[in-house]
Structure formats: C-alpha cells, structure tokens
C-alpha positions as CSV (number, residue, x, y, z in Angstrom):
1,X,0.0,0.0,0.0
2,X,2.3,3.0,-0.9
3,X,0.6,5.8,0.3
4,X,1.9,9.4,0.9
5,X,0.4,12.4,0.2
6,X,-0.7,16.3,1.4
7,X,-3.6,16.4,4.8
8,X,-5.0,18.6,2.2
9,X,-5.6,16.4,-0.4
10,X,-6.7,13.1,2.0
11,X,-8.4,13.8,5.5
12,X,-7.4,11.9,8.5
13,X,-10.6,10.4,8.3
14,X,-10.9,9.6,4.7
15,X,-7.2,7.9,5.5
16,X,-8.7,5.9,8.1
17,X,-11.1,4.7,5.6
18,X,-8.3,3.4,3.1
19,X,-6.6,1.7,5.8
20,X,-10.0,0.2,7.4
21,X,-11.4,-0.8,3.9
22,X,-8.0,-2.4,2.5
23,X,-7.5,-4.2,6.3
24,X,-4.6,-3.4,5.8
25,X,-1.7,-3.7,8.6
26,X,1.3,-0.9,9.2
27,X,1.6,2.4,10.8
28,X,0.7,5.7,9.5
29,X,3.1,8.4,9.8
30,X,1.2,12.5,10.1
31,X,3.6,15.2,10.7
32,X,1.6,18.9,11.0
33,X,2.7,22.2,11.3
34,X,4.0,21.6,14.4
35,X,3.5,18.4,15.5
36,X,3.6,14.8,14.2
37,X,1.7,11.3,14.7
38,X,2.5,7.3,14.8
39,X,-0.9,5.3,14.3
40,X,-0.4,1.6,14.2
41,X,-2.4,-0.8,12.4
42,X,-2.8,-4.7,12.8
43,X,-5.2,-6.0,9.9
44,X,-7.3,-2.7,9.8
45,X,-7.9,-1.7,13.3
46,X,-6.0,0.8,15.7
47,X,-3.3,-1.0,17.9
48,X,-1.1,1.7,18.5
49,X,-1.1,5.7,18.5
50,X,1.5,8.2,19.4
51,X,2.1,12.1,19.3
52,X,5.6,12.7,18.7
53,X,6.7,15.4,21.2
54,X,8.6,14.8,24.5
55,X,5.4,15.7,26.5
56,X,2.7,13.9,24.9
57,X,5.2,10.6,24.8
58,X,5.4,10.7,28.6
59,X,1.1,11.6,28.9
60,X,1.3,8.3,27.2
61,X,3.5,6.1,29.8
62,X,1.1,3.9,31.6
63,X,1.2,5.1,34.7
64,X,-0.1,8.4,33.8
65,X,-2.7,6.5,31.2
66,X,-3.9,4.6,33.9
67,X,-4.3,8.0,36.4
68,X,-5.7,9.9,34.0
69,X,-8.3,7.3,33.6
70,X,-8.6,7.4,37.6
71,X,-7.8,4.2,37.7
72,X,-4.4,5.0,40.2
73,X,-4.4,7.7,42.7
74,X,-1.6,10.9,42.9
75,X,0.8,8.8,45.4
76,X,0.3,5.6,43.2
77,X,1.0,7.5,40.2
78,X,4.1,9.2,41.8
79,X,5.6,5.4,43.4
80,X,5.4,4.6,40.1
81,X,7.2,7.1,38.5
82,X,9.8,6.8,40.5
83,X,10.0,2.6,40.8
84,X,9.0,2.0,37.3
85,X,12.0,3.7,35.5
86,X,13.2,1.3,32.9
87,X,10.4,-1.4,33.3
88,X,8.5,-1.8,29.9
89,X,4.6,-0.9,30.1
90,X,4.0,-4.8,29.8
91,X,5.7,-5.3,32.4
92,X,4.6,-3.1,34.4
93,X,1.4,-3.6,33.3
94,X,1.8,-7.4,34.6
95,X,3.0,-6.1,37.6
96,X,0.1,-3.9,38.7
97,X,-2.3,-7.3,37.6
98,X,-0.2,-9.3,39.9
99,X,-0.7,-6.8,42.7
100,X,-4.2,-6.4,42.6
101,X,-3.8,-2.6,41.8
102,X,-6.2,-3.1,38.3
103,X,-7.3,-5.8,36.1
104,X,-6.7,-6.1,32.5
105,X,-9.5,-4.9,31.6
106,X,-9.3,-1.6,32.8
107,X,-5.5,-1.4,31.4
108,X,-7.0,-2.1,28.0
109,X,-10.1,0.2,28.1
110,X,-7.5,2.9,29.9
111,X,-5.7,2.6,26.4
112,X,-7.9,2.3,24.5
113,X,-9.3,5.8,25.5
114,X,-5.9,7.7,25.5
115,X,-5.7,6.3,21.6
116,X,-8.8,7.4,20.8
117,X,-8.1,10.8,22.1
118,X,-5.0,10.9,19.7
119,X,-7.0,10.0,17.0
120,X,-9.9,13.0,17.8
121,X,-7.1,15.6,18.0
122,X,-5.8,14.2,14.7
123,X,-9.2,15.3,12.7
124,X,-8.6,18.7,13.5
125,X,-5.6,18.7,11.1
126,X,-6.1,19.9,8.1
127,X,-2.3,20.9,6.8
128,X,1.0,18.5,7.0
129,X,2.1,15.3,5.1
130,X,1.6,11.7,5.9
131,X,3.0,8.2,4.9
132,X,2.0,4.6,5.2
133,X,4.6,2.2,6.1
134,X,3.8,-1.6,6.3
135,X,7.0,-2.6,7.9
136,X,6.3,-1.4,11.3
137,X,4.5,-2.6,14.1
138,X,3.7,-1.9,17.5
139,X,6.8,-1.0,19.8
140,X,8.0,-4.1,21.8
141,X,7.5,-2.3,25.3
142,X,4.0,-1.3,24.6
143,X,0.8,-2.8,25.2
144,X,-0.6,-3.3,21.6
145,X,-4.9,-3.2,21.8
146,X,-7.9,-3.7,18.7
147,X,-10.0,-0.7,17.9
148,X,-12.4,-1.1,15.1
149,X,-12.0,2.2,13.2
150,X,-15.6,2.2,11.5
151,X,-17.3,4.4,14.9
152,X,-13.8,6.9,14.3
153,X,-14.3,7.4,11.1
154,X,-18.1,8.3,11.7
155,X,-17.2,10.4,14.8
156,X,-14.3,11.9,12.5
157,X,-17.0,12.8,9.6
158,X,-19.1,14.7,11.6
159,X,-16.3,16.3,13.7
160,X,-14.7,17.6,10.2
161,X,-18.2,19.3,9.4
162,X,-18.4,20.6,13.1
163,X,-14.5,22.3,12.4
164,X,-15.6,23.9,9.0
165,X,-18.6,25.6,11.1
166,X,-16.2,26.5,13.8
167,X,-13.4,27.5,11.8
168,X,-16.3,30.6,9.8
169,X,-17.5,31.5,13.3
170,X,-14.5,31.9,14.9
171,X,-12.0,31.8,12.0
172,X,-8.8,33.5,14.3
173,X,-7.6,32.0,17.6
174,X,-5.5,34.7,18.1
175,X,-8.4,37.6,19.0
176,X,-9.4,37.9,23.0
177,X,-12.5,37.4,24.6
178,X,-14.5,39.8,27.0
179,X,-17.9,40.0,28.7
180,X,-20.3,41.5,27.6
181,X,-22.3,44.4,29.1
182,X,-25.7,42.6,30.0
183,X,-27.5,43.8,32.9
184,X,-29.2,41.4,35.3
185,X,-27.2,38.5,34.1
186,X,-25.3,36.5,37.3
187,X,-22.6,34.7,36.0
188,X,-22.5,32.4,38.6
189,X,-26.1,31.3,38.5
190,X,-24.9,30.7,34.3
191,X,-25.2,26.8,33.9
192,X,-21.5,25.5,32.9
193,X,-19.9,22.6,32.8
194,X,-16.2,22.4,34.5
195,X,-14.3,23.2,30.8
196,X,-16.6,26.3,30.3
197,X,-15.9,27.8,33.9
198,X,-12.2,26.6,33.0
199,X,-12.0,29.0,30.1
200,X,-14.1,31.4,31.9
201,X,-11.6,31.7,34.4
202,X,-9.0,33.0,32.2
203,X,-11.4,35.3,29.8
204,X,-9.2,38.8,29.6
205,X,-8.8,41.5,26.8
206,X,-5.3,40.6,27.5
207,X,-5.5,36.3,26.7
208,X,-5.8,35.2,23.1
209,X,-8.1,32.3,22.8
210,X,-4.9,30.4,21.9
211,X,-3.2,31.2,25.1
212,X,-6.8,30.1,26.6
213,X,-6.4,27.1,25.0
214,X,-2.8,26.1,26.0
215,X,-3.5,27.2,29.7
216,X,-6.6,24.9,29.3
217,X,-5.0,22.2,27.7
218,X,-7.6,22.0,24.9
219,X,-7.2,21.6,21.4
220,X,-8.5,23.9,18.4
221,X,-11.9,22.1,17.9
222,X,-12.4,21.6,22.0
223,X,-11.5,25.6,22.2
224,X,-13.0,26.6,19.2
225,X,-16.1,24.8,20.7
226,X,-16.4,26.2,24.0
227,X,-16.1,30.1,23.0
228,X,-19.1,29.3,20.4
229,X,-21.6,28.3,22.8
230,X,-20.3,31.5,25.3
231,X,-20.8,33.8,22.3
232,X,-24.1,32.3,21.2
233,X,-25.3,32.6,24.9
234,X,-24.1,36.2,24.7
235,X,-22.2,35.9,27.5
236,X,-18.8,37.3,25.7
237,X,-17.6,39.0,22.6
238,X,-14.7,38.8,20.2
239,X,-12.1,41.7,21.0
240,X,-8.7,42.4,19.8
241,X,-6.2,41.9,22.3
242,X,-4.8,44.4,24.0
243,X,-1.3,45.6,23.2
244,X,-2.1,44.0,19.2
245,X,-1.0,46.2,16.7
246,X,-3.8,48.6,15.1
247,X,-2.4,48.8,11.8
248,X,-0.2,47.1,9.3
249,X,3.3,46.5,10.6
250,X,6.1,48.1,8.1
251,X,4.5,51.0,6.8
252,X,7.0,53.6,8.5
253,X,9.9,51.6,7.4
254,X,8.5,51.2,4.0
255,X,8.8,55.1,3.6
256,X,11.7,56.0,5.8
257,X,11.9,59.8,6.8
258,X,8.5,60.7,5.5
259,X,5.8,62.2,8.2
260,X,2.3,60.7,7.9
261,X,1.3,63.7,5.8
262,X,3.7,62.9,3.6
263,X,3.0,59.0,3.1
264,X,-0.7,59.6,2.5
265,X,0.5,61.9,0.0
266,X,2.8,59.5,-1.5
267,X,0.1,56.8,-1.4
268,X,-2.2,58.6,-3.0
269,X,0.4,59.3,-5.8
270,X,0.9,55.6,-6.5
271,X,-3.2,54.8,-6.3
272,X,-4.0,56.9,-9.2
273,X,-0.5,56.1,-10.8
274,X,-1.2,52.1,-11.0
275,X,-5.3,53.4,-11.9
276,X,-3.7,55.3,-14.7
277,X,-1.9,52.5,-16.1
C-alpha cells in the first residue's frame, strides 16, 4: 500500500477509511505544522497511536494512562514514576495485575481511551504530510490493543463538518475574549460545565483564545467549541487583544523619513498612478 500524500488532499478520516477498507496492517506516519503522529495498524484496526513530542510521549506512559483514567491515585502514580523507570509498560502492566492494583480490563479500556483521544485531536488537522509504512509494528515495550476504526471514522466525519462551522464562526484564535455588558445577568447562577468555567476563568482583553487554549489544555476544535456556545449565549464578545497592533506593521519603514502627511500623499500618488496604467 504506498501511500503518501498532502492532509489537504486526503483527511485523517478519509485515510482511516483506506486503511480500514483495504484491512490493511502498518503504521501511519502524520507530521503537522508543528506536531507529528505514529498510528499503528494490525489488519485494519487501531493497535497503537502516538504524538511525537517529549510531553505527549510521557502523557502516554502507563502510569499516567492509567491516572488519567482514575484508575491509580496521585501517590500511586508518583511510586510509580519513581520505581517504574526502565520497566517496559508490559511489564509493568503485569506487575500492577499481579498486585491487585487493576485488572486487564481496565488497562486495556484505559488505552484504548488515551488512543482514541490521539485520533480525535488528529481530525482537527487539516495541513501536513503523511506516509503509510507496512514494515512497522507496535513498539516491543508497549501494550498493543484492537479498535475497530468504522465508529472513528463516523465520529471523524461529523467532527470535520463541526471544524468547518467553527473554523467561519471563529476563523482567528489569536483575538481575546470579553464579557459582555448585559444587565441582570449573574454569571455564577450561568449553567457551565467544568471546561466552560475553566475558560471562563482566564477570559481577559489581554489572553488570546490560543493562550486560553494552551492554559486549558484544549485543542483547536475543543477551544473553538467552547467560545461558540459563550458567544451564542451572549455571555462574551470577540475583542482584539490588547497591546495587538492597530495597523499594518512596516508602513514607516516602508517610507523611511516621511511624516504621515507625507505617506498619505505618496500613497495617493501611486493609487492613481497604477489606476492610470
């Protein structure tokens, strides 16, 4: 299966189709703007996925799976991090069976999850390059699973038409969020769920929604998501941030030495010079 191409040519989703409909086997390399991806395939279904940064490859130990899924408490989670070193997650994984810590149920269910989390933040990208190659398999010292991919592919379909609505509505992540002016309204008698009051929280002229969304640890859609329902309930409005430039950057150093008299003058000039031509 040689396949390699543009994200904006093939969708995540419309490659998940190719590799669920050819059952084929291999992993799937993605590399973004800033970011890459390892999905790994075992005769069509997701055994494998990985985000390729330092961070996201140690969200994706087991120990901190296996907490995030609550499985593990804080002190468990911090014995293990400091027992563990060096100890593959299958052994480890046998380990924490042995001990009566969790079954393996809940390890596999606990990864499943975190892989299917990878693979939601994965629709979301819409510009890089990917690569299928059929000679690699799931890392030795990880835990492979089986995850049909037809329910991700639907879930991916629908979350690509819910980006393109996103992406006209709030089209720049980079513009600030404020509150808007509306008398007799209580925030705090607002119903929200715990990520709305979390971006709440940090809603400032000064915070772009993309600082929002790093503080929040959220991606693009889950952001882009959240500040759509606040402005449709009218609790906020779309402001530039302060300290952002008014105008276009360069202008003064485009016409060194002139005052502002003079460049509008100059301007003018070359308008009904090019309208002339």
């Amino acid at each position: 299966m040689a396949l390699q191409g543009d994200l904006q040519d093939f969708t995540v989703t419309q490659l998940l189709n190719l590799v669920n409909l050819a059952n084929k086997s291999g992993a799937l390399l993605i590399q973004g703007p800033n970011e890459g991806a390892r999905l790994i395939f075992r005769q069509g279904r997701l055994a494998y996925a990985q985000l390729a940064n330092e961070a996201a490859a140690a969200q994706g130990s087991l120990p901190e799976v296996l907490h995030r899924a609550e499985h593990i408490n804080d002190a468990q989670l911090n014995t293990l991090r400091r027992r563990a070193v060096g100890m593959s997650d299958k052994e480890l994984g046998l380990l924490l069976i042995n001990a009566g810590y969790v079954t393996q149920t809940e390890i596999l269910e606990s990864l499943q999850a975190y892989y299917v989390s990878i693979i939601q933040q994965l629709f979301t990208w819409v510009e890089g390059r990917f690569k299928f190659d059929a000679r690699q398999d799931v890392p030795q010292n990880k835990i492979p699973v089986r995850i049909a991919l037809e329910d991700l592919i639907i879930d991916g379909s629908r979350q690509m038409a819910e980006w393109d609505q996103l992406s006209v509505e709030i089209p720049n992540l980079d513009m600030a969020l404020t509150f808007t002016d509306r008398p007799g309204v209580n925030l705090k008698k607002v119903n929200l769920n715990v990520e709305e009051w979390r971006v709440v929280s940090y809603i400032n002229p000064k915070n772009s929604i993309r600082q929002i969304a790093k503080a929040s640890k959220m991606n693009d859609l889950e952001i882009r998501r959240i500040v759509y329902g606040l402005l449709q309930a009218g609790l906020v409005r779309l402001v530039r941030p302060e300290g952002a430039p008014t105008r276009l950057d360069g202008l003064q150093s485009a016409f060194p030495g002139a005052k502002k008299p003079e460049q509008k003058a100059l301007i003018t000039r070359l308008i009904e010079r090019i309208r002339s031509i």
